[in-house]
N, C-alpha and C positions, 0 to 999 in steps of 0.2 A: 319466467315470471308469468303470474296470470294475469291478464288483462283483460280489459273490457272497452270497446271505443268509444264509450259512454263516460263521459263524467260526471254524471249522476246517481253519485255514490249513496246518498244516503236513502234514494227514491226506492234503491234495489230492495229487495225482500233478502234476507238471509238465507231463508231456503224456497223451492219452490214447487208448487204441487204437481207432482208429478202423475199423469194422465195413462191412464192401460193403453191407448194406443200408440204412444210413442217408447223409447228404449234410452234414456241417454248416459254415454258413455261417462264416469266421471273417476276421478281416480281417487285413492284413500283418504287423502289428505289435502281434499280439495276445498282450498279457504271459501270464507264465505263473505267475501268483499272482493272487488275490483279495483285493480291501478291502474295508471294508466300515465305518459309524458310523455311530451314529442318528441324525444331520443328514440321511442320504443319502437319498434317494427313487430306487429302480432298477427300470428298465423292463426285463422280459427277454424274450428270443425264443425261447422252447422247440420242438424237435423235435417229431417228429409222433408219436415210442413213445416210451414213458417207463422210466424210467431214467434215472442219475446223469448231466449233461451237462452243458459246459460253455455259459455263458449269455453274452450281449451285452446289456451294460447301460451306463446312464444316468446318473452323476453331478451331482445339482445339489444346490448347498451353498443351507440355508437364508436368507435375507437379510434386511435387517433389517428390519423393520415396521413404520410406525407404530405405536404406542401408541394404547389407547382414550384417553387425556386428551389425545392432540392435538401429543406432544413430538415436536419434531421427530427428537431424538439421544437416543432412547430407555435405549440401550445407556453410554450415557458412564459411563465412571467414572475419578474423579481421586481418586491417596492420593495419601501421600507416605512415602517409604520413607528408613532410613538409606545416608547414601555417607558416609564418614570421620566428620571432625566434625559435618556439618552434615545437612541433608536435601534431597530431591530433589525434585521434583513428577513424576508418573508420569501421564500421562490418557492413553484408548482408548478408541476408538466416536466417538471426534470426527471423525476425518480419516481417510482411508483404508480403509472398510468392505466396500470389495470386497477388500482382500488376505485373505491367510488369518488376518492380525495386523499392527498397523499404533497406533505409539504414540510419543507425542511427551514428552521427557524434558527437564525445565526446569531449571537450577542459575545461579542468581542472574539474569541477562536471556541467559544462553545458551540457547540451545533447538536440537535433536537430534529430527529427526524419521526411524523405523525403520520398513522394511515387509519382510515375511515373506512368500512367496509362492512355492506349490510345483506343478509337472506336477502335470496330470490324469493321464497315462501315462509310467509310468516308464521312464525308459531301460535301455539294453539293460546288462546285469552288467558290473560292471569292479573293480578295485583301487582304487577313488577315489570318494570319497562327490561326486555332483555338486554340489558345494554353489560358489556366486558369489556375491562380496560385494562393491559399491561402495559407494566413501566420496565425497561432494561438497563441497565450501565453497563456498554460494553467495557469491558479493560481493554480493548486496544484504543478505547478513547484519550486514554494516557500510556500508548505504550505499552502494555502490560497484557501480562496472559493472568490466569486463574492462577490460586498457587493452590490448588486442590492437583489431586492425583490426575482427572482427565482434563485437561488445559484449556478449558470453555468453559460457559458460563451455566452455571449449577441453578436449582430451584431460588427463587427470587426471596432474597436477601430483605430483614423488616424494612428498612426506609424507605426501598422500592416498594412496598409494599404502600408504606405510608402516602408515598406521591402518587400512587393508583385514587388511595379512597379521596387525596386531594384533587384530580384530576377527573372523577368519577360524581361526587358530591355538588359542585356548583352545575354540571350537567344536566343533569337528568332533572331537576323543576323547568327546565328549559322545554322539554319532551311534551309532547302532547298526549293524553291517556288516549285507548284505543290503537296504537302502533306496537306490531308486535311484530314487527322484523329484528333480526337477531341482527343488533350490531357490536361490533369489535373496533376497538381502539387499540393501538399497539404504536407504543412510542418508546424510540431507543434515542440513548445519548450517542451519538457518533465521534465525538472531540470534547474534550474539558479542557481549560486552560488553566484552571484553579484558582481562580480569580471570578466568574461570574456564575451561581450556581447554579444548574438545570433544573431545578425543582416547577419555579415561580415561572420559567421558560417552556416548561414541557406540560404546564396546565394551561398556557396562552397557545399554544404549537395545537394542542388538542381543540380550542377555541375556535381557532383557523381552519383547522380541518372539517368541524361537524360544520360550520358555515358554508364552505364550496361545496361541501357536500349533499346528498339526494336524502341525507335526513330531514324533515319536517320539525325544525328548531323553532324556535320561537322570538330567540336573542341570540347576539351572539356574548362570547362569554368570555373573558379576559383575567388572567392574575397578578398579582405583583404582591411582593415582599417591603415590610415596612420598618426599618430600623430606628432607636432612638442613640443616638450618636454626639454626645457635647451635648445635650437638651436639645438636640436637632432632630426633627424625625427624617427620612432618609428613605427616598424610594427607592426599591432593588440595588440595595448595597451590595457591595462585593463581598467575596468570604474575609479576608482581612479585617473588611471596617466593622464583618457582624460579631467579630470578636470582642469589637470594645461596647458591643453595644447592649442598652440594657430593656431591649425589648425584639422580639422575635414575632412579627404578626404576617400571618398569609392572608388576602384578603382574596375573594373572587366575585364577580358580579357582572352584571350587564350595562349598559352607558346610564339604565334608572335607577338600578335599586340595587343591593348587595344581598348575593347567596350563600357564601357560605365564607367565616371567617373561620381561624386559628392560629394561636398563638400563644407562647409563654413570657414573662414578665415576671424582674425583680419588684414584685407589691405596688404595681405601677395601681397609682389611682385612678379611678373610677373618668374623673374628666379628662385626665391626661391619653384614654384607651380613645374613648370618643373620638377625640383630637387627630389620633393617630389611623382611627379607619376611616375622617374623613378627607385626612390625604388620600390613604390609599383609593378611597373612592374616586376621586377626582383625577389619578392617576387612571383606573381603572377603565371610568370614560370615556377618556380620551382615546386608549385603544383600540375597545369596542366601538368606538366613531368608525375609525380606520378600516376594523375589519369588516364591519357593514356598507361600506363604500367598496373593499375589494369584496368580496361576496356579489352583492348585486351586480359587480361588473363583469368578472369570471367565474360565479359561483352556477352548480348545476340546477337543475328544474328540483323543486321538493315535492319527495311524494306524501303529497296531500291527500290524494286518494287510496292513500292505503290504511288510510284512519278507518276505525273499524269500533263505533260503538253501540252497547245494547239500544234496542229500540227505545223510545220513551214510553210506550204501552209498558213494558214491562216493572217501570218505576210505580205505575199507579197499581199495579197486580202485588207486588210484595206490601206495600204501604197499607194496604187493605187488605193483606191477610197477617201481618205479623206488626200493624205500630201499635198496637196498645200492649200486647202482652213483649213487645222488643222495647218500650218504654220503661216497663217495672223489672226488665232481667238488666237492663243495666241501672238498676239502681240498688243492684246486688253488693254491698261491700265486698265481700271475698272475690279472691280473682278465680281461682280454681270453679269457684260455684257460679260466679257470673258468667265462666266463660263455658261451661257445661250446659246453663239454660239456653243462650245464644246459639251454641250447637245444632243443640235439641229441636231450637226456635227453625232453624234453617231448614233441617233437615223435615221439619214438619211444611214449611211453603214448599217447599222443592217436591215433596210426594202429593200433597194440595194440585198445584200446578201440573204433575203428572198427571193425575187421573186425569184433571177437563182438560188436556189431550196439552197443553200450551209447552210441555216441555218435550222433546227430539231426542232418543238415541245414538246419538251420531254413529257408534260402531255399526249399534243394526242398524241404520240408517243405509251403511255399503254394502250390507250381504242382501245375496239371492231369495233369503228365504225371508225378509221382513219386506222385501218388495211388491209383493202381488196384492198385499192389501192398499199399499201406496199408490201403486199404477195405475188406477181406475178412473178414467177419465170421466169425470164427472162434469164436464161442459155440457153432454153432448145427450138431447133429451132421449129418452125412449118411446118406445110405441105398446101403448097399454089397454088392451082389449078384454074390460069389465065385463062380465058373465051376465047375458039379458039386456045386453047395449050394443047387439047386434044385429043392426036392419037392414035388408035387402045389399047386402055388399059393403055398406058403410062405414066406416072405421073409425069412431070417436078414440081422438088423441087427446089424454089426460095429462097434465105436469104431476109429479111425485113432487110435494114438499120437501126439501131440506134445508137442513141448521147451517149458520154460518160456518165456512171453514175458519178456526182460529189460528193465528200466525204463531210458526213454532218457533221456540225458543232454545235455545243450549244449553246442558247443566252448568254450562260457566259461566253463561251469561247470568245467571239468577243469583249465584253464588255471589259476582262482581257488583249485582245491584243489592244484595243483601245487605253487603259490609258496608255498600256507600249510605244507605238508608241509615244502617246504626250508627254511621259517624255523625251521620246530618242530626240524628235526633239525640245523640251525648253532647253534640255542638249548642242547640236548643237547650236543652236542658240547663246547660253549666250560663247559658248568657241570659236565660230567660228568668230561673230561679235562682241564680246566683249560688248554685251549691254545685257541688261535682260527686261523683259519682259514693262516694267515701264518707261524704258530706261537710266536705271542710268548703272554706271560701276560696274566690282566687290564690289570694297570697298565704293562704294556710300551708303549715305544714304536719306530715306524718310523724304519728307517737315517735320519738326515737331512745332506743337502751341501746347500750356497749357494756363490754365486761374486756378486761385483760387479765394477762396470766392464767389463760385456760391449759396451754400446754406445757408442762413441768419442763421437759427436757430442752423446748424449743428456746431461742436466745430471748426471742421477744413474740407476743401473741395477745390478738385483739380481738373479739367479735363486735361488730357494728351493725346492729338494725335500725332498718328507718322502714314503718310499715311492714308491708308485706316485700321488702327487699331486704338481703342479709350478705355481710360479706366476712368471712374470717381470713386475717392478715396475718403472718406470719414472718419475724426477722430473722434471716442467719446473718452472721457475722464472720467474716473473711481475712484472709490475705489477700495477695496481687494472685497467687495463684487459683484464686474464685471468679478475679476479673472477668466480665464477659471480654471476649476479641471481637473486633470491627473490622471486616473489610472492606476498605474504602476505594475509592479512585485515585486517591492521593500516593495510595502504596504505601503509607510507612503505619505501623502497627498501630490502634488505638485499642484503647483500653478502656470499660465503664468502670469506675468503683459502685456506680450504684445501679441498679436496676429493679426496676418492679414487673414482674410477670402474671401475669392476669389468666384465669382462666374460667370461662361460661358454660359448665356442662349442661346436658339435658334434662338432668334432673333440679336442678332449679327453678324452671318450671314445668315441672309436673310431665315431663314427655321421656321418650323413648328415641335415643338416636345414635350418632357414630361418635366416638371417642377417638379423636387422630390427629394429627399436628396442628397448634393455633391456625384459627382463622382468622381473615385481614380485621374480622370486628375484633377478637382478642388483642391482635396487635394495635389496634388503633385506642381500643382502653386504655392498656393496658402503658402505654407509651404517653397517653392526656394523664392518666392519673400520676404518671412516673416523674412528669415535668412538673406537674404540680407540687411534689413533695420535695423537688429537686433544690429547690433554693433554700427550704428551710433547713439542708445540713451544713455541720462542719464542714470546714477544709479539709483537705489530708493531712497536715502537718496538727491539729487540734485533736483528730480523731482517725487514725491512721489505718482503718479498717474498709475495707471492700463491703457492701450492703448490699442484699437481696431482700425484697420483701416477694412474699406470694400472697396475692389476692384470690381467693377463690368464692366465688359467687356459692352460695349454697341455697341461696331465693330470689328471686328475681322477679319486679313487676314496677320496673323504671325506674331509670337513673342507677346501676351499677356502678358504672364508674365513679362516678361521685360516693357510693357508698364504699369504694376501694381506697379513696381519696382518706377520708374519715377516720377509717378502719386502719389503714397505712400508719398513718400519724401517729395512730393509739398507740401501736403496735413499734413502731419508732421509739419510742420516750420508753413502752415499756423493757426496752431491750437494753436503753441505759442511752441512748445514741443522745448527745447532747444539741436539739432543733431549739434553734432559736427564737419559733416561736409556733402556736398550733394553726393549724388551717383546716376548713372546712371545704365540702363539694354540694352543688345545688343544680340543676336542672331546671329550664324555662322553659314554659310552652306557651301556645299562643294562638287564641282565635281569630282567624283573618277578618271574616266578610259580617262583623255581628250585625247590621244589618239587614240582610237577611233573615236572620233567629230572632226579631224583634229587639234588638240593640240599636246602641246612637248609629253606630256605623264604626266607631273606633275600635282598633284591636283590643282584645282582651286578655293580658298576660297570667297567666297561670305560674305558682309556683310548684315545685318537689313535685313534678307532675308524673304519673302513674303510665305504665306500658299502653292502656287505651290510649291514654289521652294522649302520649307520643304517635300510637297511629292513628287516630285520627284527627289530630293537630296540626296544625301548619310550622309548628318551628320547636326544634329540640335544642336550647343554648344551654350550654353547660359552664358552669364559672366557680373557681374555685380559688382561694386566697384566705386572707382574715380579715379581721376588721376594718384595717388600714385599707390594703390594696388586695390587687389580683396578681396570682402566679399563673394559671392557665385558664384556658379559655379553646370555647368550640359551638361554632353553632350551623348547624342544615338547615335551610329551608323547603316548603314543600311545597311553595305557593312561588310565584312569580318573583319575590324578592320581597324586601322591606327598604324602609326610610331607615335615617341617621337618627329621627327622635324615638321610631317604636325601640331601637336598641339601646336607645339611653336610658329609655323608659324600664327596659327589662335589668339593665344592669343595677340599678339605682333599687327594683326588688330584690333583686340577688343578693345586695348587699344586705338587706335586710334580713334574708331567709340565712345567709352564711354565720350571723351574729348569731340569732337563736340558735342554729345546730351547735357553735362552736361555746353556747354556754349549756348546752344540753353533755356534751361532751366531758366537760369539766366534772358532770355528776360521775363520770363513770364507776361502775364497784360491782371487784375490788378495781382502785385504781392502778396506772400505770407504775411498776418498780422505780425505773428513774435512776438505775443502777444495772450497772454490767451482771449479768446472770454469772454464776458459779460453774456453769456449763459453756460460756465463752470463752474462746481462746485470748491470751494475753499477747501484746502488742509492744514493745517496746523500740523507740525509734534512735537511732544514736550516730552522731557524725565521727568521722573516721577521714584522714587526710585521704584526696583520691586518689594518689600514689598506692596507697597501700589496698588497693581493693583488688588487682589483681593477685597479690600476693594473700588475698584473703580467699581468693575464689580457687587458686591452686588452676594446675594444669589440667585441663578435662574437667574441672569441678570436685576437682577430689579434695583438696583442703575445707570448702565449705562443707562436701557430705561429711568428710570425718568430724567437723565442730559440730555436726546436727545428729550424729550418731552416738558422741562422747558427751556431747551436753543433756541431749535428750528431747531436744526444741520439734517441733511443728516443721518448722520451716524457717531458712534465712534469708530475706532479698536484699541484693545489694545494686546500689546504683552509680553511673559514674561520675555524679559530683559528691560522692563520700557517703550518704544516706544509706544507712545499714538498717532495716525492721528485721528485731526477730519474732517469731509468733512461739504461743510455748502452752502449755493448757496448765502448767502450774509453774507459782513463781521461783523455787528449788530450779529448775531445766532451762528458767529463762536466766536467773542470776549467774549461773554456770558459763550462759553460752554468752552475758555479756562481759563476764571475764577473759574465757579465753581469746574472746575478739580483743578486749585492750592490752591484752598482753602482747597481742600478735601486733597490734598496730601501735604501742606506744614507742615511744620517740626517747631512748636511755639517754643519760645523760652524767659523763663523768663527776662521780662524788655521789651520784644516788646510792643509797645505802637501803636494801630489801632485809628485812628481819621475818623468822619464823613466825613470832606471837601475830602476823600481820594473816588472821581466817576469820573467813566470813562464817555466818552460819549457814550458806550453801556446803559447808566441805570443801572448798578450794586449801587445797594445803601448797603454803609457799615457804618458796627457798627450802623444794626439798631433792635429796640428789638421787636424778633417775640413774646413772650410769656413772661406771668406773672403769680408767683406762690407765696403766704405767705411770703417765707422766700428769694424772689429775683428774677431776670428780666435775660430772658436768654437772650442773645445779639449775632447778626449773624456778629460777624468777617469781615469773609470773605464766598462767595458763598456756600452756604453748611456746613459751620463751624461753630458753635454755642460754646458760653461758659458763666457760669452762674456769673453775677455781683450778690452777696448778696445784702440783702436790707441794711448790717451795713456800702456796699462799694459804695451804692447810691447815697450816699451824704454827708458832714460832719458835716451835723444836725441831732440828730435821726428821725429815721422816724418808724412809727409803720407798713407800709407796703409798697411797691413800689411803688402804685397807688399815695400815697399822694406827690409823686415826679415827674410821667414819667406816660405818654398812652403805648399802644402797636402802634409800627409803629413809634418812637420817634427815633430820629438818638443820639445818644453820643458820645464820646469820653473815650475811657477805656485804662487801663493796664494791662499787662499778669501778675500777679502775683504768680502762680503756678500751673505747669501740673502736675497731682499725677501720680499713675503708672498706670492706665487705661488714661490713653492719656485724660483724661478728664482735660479742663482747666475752671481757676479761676481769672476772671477780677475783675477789681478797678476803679471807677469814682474818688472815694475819693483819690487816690494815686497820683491824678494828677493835684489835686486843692493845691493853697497856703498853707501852716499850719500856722492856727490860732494863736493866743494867749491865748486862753482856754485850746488846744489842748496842748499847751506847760505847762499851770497851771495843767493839768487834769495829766500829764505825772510825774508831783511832788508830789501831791496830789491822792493817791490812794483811789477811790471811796470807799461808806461804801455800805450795804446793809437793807434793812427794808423800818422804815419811817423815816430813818436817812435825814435831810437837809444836809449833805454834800455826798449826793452824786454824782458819776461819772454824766457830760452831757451826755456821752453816756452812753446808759445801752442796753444790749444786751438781754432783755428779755419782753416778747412782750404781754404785758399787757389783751391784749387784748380777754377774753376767749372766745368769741364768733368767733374771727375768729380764733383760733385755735379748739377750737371746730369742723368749719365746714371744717376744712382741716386733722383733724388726727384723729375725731372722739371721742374725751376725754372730758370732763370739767370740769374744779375746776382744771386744772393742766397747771404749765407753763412750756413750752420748751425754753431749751439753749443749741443754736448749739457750737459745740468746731468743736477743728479739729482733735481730734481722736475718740472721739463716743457724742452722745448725750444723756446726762442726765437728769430723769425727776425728778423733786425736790416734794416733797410732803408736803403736811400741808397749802394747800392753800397761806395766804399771807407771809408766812415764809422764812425767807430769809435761799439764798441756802449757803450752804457752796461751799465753794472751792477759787479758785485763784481770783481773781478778778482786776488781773493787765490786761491791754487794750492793750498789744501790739499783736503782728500780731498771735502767739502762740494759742490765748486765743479767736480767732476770728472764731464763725460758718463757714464749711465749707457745702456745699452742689452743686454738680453740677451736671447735665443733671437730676435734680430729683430726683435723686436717694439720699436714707436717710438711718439711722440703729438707729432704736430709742429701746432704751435700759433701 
């Protein structure tokens, strides 16, 4: 680290003029400010004349030491601090004693481990405090490995993503401008118990950490989770109780004021939101009490001195070469053309500034060859002997005039004072004249058109402009096999039906850049806009369909999200999805100090605010809902925090700015279908006893592929409380596949009677017989149900085999005559025809056997040796089916003994084939 044993940082000059007689060593990337703390030990390399110089030195941070009594973790210390209701466990010095701060946060068997860690050298000046923050969930925090191919933990997952920009977001207005040490936040879950969540823990864990630490914070900074539970709101609920509850708010802030909220809610109103951030505030407080008592008492030295701002001369040098023409370029309505003049505007101070010398090359600055005009030591008078000013040995010594040296500045510095100039004077402008830059009022909003049904094929399709932002939404419609997969710590699968995917190319505004996997700004859209739309759908049992919407930004100049929000909904209704009701998105901004700008002093909230006035605004709230209430919500600050009334204040516009978009919407045209596209897939949901699901699903999955191959469906899911969806793209393939599923799964019931004239106009042919065997004709019921007519129940003439009655492919008319206890069933043609007059002599008249002439019309034994020959394999022997085994009688034409009464008792039985010959 470089230092200086000076604490008089801002006395220092940036750079310093360096003289031809001295040489001094400095290296590439040699900052141009000084730190300095009593931890530091600094080595320096002084010159060889003395005088003020700058020095190379040596940063080493003290480490821990053993203790004389021998502790190993000398340094530990464990409190425990308020979070909500309950308390936390805090320890540090245990783990992590090389970072700069490093501290592990316990709430009930969850544990949050934080580490803080900052450049030795800071980077070079920018608009953006370097700060990085990763969030981790180990799986072994429950036991678990990755269920990916390499058994660790893979590129960061959206949610972790999401508690980074929460973790990240109430930080940095904490940051002081001019710190341009690169710091790292890296906070892993170590243990979940599944009961207390790490989210609202691991942005309090990170709170803790930048406070002991040698960052230069401002506050410390605390989160908590806010549930509404029985009408009760509910500080850092458990996962359990956030189930029943009908409000999801993350709040973060300091013990005064609140940075940064989020959260979704069933149409929670407007006062009831208030209510509930000012628990969370008062919850928040109290923490942030806690950790400004442990900070000051174990927290490290902050470096203060490595604050690094441009000069104030420089503020008055840009003001006086670019406010009057940087006045009328931002009073450019176009974004593109207003941000071209501003450009232009820069790049003309910054070459200004070049020539009267005030601006530095830092590159050439290092090289050998732009040095020899720099080195020239200009303290140091000369001795100047005028031609005719020479008497007798005398030597008149003259001074040469020269111009002030002017103090040089960086191109970053100028750049950095530029943008702060044009904020200051768009801030002016919009408090002073009451207009913005567009020339709407505060609470104005931007022209807005929507159109739907721009894409023929797609399910559902919206475009949404508001101004110069545009967003086209697009619906597909699904199965489960569209579901996005969650993997979670919990381990057990989850599933979205819905999701919105968001995406921000380069060419939305008007640039040139990289196309590559969402960034955490996509995810964080894209996930606000997704919660937003989330409450106005179906259940799955109303609307049985898996939902993706795609938002794609095709213009952008503030508030996307909200115009995804909008464009969603449109795009929802017109894909047929039955929402309950429509919602709009709106965006707040807000001028801190008007004061300042000639204002009372009170803030000044802005509505449908435009990408300047996001950057140079102090607060970006985004709220979206309808007229009643709010479904989500998000808002940044960029200023030190707000009151409870400037955000009652803002919401209370919101609400008004949501009314207007959501009856500008209403115009839209063409309007939204309001009907399932003819290119959607059809859905049909149907219960089925659970018993029979396995028997539906076949061994290996084969019985369901052959119903999805033979019906012709999409796709079948089946689940294990009986819930069967088939998907089918026409309704022919889905009528099909819901027959053969009831066929499979209906529950026969002796005396049911199946008749041919019984067809849909699917083409389902029933009671028709697929197969013929010796002893009878199996007949297919119903789709996939088969049950065997004997050849005795054929007809009420004997017949010596099936053929001599019926083809295969012949449609009949049968009766259930009996299921045995393998679910196999036994139909009857004969049951269903008149009875005879034979039939009633034969029923008095008990047949004989031999070559007796009074015997039975029917005879149940089947003469015929050659076709039992070629079916059982035997000859010279007859078979007679019963219905408890089958007997083979012997002695050729010898009559059998036994019963020989005809009634139902005494009648073969054989079904699906199956025989037991004995």
């Amino acid at each position: 680290m470089l230092t200086s044993p000076s604490n008089a940082l801002h006395s220092t000059p940036h750079f310093w003029p360096i003289r031809r007689s001295r040489l001094l060593l400095r290296p590439r990337n040699f900052p141009r400010f000084h730190s300095g703390g009593a931890n530091f030990c600094s080595l320096s390399l002084l010159s060889a004349r003395s005088g003020p110089s700058p020095r190379f030195s040596v940063r080493a941070l003290a480490g821990p030491d053993a203790s004389e009594d021998g502790l190993a973790f000398p340094n530990h210390v464990s409190v425990k601090i308020p979070f909500g209701n309950r308390e936390i466990l805090v320890e540090t010095g245990l783990m992590g004693r090389q970072a700069s701060s490093a501290v592990t946060v316990t709430d009930g068997e969850t544990i949050v481990y934080t580490s803080v860690c900052l450049a030795d050298v800071p980077s070079e000046p920018s608009d953006f405090l370097p700060l990085y923050v990763h969030y981790q969930e180990r799986f072994s925090a429950v036991g678990r490995t990755s269920g990916g191919f390499f058994k660790r933990e893979g590129r960061t997952k959206d949610h972790e993503v999401l508690i980074c920009r929460l973790i990240d977001r109430p930080l940095r207005p904490t940051m002081p401008k001019g710190f341009y040490n690169e710091t790292q936040i890296l906070s892993w879950v170590l243990s979940y118990d599944g009961l207390h969540a790490p989210d609202a823990l691991a942005v309090t864990s990170a709170g803790i950490a930048v406070a002991l630490s040698e960052v230069p914070n401002s506050k410390a900074v605390a989160g908590v989770r806010v549930g509404l539970i029985g009408g009760e709101f509910i500080v850092n609920p458990t996962v359990k109780e956030m189930e029943e509850s009908q409000l999801d708010l993350f709040l973060a802030g300091t013990d005064s004021a609140i940075l940064t909220i989020e959260g979704y809610s069933n149409f929670l109103p407007e006062e009831m939101l208030v209510r509930a951030v000012k628990v969370g505030q008062d919850a928040v407080q109290a923490t942030c009490t806690a950790i400004e008592a442990l900070a000051k008492k174990y927290g490290k030295p902050k470096m203060v001195d490595a604050i690094r701002l441009p000069p104030p001369e420089l503020y008055n040098h840009v003001k006086e070469l670019a406010g009057e023409e940087l006045s009328k370029a931002l009073q450019i309505k176009s974004k593109i053309a207003r941000r071209k003049a501003i450009t232009s505007l820069e790049e003309k101070v910054l070459t200004i500034l070049t020539e009267k010398g005030y601006v530095v090359d830092e590159a050439a600055f290092g090289t050998t060859e732009a040095q020899p005009e720099l080195l020239e030591d200009e303290d140091e008078d000369e001795e100047v002997v005028p031609e005719g000013e020479v008497d007798q040995g005398d030597v008149h010594i003259r001074p040469i005039p020269r111009k002030p040296i002017p103090l040089l500045f960086s191109e970053v510095d100028v750049k950095l004072v530029f943008k702060e100039v044009s904020s200051k004077l768009l801030r002016r402008r919009i408090v002073e004249g009451g207009k913005r830059s567009d020339g709407r009022t505060p609470d104005g909003t931007r022209p807005i058109n929507s159109r739907c049904g721009l894409l023929p094929r797609a399910h559902g399709s919206s475009l949404f402009t508001r101004g110069e932002t545009q967003a086209l939404a697009v619906v597909t419609l699904g199965d489960k096999q569209m579901a996005q997969r969650i993997d979670n710590l919990e381990g057990s699968d989850e599933y979205k039906r819905f999701y919105l995917q968001y995406t921000f190319p380069p060419s939305s505004v008007g640039e040139v850049g990289r196309i590559g996997a969402p960034g955490r700004r996509e995810i964080g859209h894209g996930t606000l806009a997704e919660r937003a739309l989330e409450t106005i759908l179906p259940s799955d049992d109303d609307f049985p369909y898996t939902i993706r919407v795609e938002s794609t930004i095709l213009e952008s100049n503030g508030s996307s999200s909200m115009a995804s929000v909008c464009g969603g909904c449109l795009a929802l209704q017109d894909a047929g999805v039955p929402v309950k009701c429509s919602v709009a998105g709106i965006a707040m901004g807000m001028v801190w100090d008007t004061e300042e700008f000639g204002g009372d002093g009170s803030p000044l909230i802005l509505s449908d605010i435009t990408g300047a006035e996001d950057a140079s605004g102090d607060m970006d709230f985004k709220v979206a809902g309808n007229e009643d209430g709010v479904t989500a919500f998000q808002m940044d600050i960029k200023v030190g925090g707000i009151t409870l009334e400037i955000m009652e204040k803002a919401l209370i516009q919101a609400k008004a700015g949501r009314r207007h978009i959501l009856a500008e919407m209403a115009k839209c045209s063409p309007p939204p279908m309001l009907s399932l596209s003819k290119y959607a897939p059809l859905i049909h949901i149907m219960k089925v006893h659970p018993s029979k699901v396995y028997s539906l699903i076949g061994s290996g999955g084969k019985k369901v592929k052959s119903i999805i191959e033979e019906s012709g469906v999409e796709g079948i899911d089946m689940q294990d409380d009986g819930t069967v969806k088939i998907m089918a793209n026409d309704v022919a393939s889905l009528e099909r596949a819901k027959a053969i599923i009831s066929g499979l799964t209906m529950v026969p019931a002796v005396g049911d009677i199946y008749r041919r004239s019984d067809i849909s106009y699917f083409l389902i042919r029933n009671c028709e017989i697929k197969s013929m065997a010796p002893y009878g004709a199996f007949v297919e019921i119903a789709p996939g149900r088969e049950g065997l007519c004997h050849v005795s129940e054929l007809s009420a003439e004997w017949l010596a085999k099936p053929e001599d009655a019926y083809n295969i492919g012949d449609r009949i008319d049968v009766k259930l005559i009996e299921v045995n206890e393998k679910g196999q069933l036994r139909l009857s043609v004969r049951a269903l025809l008149p009875e005879s007059e034979s039939d009633k002599d034969s029923q008095k008249q008990p047949p004989t056997t031999g070559d007796s002439t009074k015997s039975s019309p029917r005879k149940y034994v089947n003469p015929s040796v050659k076709d039992r020959a070629a079916t059982t394999g035997a000859s010279g022997d007859e078979l007679v089916w019963r219905k408890k085994d089958v007997r083979r009688a012997s002695g050729g034409d010898k009559p059998m003994k036994g019963s020989s009464s005809t009634n139902e008792e005494d009648r073969g039985s054989l079904v699906n084939g199956e025989a037991t010959i004995s």
